[in-house]
N, C-alpha and C positions, 0 to 999 in steps of 0.2 A: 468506180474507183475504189470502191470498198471490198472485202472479201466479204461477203454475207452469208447468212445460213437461216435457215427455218424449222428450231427445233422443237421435236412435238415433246408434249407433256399431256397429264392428264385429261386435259380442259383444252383450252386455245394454247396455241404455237405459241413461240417467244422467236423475236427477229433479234438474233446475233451478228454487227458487223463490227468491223475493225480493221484499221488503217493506221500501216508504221510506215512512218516516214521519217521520223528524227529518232535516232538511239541517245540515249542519254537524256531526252527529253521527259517532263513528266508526262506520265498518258493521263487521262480524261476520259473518264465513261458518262455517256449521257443517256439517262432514263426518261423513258416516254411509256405512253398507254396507247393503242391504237383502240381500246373497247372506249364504246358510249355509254349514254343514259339511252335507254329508252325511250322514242319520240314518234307523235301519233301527229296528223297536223290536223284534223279533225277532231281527236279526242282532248289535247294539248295545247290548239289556237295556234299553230305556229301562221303565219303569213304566207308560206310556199315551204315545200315540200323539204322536212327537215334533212332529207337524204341527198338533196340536188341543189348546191352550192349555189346561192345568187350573190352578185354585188347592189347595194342599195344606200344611195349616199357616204360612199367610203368606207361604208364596212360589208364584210363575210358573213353571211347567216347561212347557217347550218348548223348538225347536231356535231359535236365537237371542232367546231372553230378554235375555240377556246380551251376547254377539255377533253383534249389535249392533243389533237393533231393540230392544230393551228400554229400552239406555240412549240410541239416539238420540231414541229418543219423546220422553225429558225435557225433550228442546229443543224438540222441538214443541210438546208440551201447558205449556213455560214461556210460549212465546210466545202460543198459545191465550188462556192466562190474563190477561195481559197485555191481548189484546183484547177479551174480554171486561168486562173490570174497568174499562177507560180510552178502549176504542177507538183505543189507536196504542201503537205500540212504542216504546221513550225509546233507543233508536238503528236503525242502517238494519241491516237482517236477512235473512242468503242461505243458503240450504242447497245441499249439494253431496251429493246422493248417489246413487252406484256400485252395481251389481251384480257388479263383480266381481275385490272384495277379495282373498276367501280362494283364489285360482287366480292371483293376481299384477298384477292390475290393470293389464293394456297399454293397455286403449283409454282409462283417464283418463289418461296425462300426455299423447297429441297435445289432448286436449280442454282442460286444464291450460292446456296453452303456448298455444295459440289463442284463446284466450279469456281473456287477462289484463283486461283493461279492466271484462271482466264480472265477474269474477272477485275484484276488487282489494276491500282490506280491510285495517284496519289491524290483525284481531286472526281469529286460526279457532280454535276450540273442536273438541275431539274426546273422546267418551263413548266410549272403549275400552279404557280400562283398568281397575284395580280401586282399592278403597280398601287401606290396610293391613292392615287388620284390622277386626272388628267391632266397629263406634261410632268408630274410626280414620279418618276418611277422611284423604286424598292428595291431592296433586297428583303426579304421575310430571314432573320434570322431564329426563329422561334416557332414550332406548332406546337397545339396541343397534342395529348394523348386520347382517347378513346376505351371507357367499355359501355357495350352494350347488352343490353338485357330485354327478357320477354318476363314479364310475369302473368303469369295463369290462377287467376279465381277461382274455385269451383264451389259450387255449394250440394245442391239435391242434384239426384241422379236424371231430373227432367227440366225441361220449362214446367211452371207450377200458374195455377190463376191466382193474381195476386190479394184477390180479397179472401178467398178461400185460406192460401196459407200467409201470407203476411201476417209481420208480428208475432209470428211461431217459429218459422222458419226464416236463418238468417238469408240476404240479400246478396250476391255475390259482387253487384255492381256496387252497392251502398260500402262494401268493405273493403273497392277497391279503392272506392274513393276517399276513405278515411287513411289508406296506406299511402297512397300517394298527396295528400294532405298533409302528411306530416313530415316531408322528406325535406320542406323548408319550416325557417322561421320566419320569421315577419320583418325579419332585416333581411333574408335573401338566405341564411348562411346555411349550408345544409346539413341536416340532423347526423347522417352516417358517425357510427361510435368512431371516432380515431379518425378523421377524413380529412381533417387539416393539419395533423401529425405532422405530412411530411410533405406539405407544399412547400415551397422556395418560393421567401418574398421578392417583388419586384428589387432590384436595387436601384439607388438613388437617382443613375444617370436617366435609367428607364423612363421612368417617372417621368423627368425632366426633357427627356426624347419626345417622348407623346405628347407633354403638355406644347408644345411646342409648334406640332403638326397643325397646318389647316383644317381643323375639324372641328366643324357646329354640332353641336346636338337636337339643335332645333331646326336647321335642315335637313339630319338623319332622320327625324322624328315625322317631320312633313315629308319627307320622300319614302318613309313608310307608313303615312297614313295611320300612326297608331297615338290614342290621347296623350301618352305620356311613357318616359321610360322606366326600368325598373330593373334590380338587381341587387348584388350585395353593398351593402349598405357602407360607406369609407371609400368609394374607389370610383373613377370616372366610367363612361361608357367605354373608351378606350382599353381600358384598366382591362374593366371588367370582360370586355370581348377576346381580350387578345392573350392574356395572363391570367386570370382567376377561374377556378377549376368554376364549371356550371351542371346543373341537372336540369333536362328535359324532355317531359313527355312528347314521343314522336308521335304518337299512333292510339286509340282506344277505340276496345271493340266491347260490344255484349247488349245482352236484352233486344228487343226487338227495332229495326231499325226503317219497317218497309210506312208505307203513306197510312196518314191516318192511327188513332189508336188501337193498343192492344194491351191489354193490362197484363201483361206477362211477368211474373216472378222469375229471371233469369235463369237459367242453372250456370252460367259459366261468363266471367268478364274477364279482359285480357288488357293489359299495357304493353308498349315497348318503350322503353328508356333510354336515353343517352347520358354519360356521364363525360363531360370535356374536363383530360386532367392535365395538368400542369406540372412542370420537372418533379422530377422527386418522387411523385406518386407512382405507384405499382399498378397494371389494371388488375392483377391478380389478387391484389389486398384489398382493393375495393371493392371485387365480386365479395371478398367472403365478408366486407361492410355493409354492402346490399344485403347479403342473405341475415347476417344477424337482425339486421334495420327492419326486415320486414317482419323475419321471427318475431320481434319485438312489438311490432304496432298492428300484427294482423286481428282481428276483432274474432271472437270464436265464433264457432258455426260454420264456418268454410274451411279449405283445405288451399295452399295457394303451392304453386310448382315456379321456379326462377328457370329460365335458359339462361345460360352465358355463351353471347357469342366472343369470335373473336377481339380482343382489344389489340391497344397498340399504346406504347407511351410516349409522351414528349417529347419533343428533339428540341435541343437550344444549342445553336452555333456562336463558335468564339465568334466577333467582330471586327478581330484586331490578326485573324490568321493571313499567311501569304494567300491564299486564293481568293480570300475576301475584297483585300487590298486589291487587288488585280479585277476583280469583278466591278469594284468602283471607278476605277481608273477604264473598263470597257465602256460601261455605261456609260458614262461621263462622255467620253470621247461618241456616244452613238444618240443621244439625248440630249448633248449641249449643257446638262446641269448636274451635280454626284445627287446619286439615289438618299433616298432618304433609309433609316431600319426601320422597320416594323415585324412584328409580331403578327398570326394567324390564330384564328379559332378554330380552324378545321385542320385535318391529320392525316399525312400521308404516311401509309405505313412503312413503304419500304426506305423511307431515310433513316430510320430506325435500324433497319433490318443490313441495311449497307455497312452502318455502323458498327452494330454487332459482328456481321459475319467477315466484312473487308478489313474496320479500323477506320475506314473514311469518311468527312463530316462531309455536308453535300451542300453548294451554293445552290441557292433558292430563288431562279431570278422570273420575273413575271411579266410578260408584256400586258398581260390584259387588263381591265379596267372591271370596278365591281358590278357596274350594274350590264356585263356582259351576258347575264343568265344562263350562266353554265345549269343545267340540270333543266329549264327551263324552256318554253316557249321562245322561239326565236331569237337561239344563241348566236352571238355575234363576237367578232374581232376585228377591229381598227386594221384597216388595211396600212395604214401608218404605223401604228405598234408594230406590225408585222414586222413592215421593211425597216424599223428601227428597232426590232428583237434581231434580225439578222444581222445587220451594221456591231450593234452590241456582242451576238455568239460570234462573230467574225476578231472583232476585236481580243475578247476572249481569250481565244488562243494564241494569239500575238504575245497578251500580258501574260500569260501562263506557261510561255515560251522563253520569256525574258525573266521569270525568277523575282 
């Protein structure tokens, strides 16, 4: 029913379809990811084979269930229905989908920016997020923003034996560990020169949204097994997850790491970092905060190198626009209850990128549930979310139909 195409780019294809069927109506572009994570079911623990879809007490497991062919289906099988049911869609309908989200998506924005005309739309929908909780669905009108960084220690031009040169020769792991030591305070807040310049406080309604929400911290806390929580210091776990910029080490590597000891003087340790920023903030400003930050606190005797990968910055959706309104009034009608708003800690780059290059703010609607384990050993989707994400993108265009 659609006109489709598969157009090559550098990397993986992009699937272009589209379907007009109402003139005058507003059209709708829906973005999806057809790429995974990576998944081993040996190396990983998945339960059966993350590539060959089981059903098992009402839910999907496989590797993108969730992330994200599970919930971009919805929008396909809404629209299916649709045709089936009427023979036309009650507005004009584009899908936009990439293979390759989850490694950083370069070759959609030259195809993005080239292709405005084709592109254009006065509303984009994206199934990647979650609902709040079970029976809770959402709307995410908020993510963070993203930069990420490598930083490289080096010190002597070898491995060194460490009784031999220690105490002479600086340590590269010991000075990566004093840079990354100092990138917080002891309230959480993070050191970078200028780094809260230009965050945007929560506003007051915010606040009050969240406080709001059925959310323990002491069942967060026991469903992750961890003594206690921690973060900046004035602001709830909510707060602090969904709205306050964060630093954290992903990854460290150096000195010796095989069984048994080896008293090795490193020549070389590594970090990689994430920095979740919050409106307002640039990731481009806070690369060049990182690099002074480390200028600043690297200890002598080594030599240290920063990569900057790509970032990406904050998206914050009005809540009060027509498409919003109409996404609540779907859900509602496909769920039995209006969505709750929330906020996201993680970062989709191309709502961003829509923004910029089309003009368009993007509904954010999420059938899945958090502990789906997206990225994860035996990702799963509610075969019920499913068929009430579809009910929901089905609706969708009804309301989006009607203005």
């Amino acid at each position: 029913g659609f006109d489709a195409e598969l157009i090559a780019t550098r990397g993986h294809p992009i699937v272009f379809a589209e379907r007009r069927d109402a003139p005058g109506k507003p059209p709708l572009l829906v973005y999806g990811h057809y790429d995974v994570q990576p998944a081993d079911r040996d190396k990983d623990g998945w339960d059966s084979d993350p590539f060959e879809p089981v059903v098992r007490d009402g839910k999907i497991y496989a590797r993108g269930a969730t992330d994200d062919k599970g919930q971009m289906l919805t929008h396909v099988r809404a629209a299916e229905g649709w045709l089936r049911a009427v023979g036309a869609l009650p507005v004009n309908v584009k899908f936009l989908i990439e293979g390759e989200e989850e490694v950083g998506g370069a070759n959609l924005e030259p195809f993005v920016a080239g292709n405005r005309d084709r592109l254009a739309c006065d509303y984009a929908v994206i199934s990647d997020t979650s609902q709040f909780a079970p029976g809770i669905p959402a709307i995410t009108y908020g993510l963070k923003g993203l930069s990420y960084f490598e930083l490289i220690v080096s010190g002597a031009n070898r491995d060194l034996h460490s009784g031999t040169f220690g105490g002479a020769v600086a340590n590269p792991c010991n000075a990566l560990a004093v840079i990354l030591a100092r990138l917080k305070d002891a309230d959480g807040r993070i050191q970078l020169p200028g780094f809260y310049d230009a965050v945007r406080p929560l506003e007051d309604w915010e606040r009050d949204q969240f406080a709001r929400l059925p959310f323990s911290e002491a069942a967060f806390r026991a469903d992750l097994g961890v003594p206690s929580l921690e973060g900046e210091a004035g602001y709830t776990t909510l707060e602090r997850r969904w709205a306050r910029p964060t630093c954290d080490v992903n990854g460290l590597s150096g000195g010796y790491q095989g069984p048994g000891p080896k008293t090795v003087l490193p020549a070389k340790a590594s970090a990689k970092l994430s920095f979740r920023l919050v409106p307002d903030q640039d990731p481009r400003t806070v690369a060049e905060q990182f690099r002074a930050h480390v200028a600043a606190t690297c200890p002598p005797g080594v030599r240290h190198e920063i990569i900057v990968h790509q970032g990406a910055p904050a998206v914050l959706v009005g809540v009060e626009s027509p498409g919003v309104r109409a996404a609540v009034r779907a859900i509602e009608a496909s769920f039995g209850r209006p969505p709750v708003f929330i906020r996201e800690g993680g970062s989709i780059p191309v709502v961003g990128l829509l923004k910029e290059r089309l003009g368009v703010e993007t509904l954010l609607l999420g059938w899945g549930q958090a502990d789906d384990n997206l990225h994860g050993p035996n990702e799963k989707l509610s075969l019920a979310d499913f068929h009430r994400g579809i009910k929901a993108g089905a609706h969708l265009l009804a309301e989006l139909a009607r203005g």
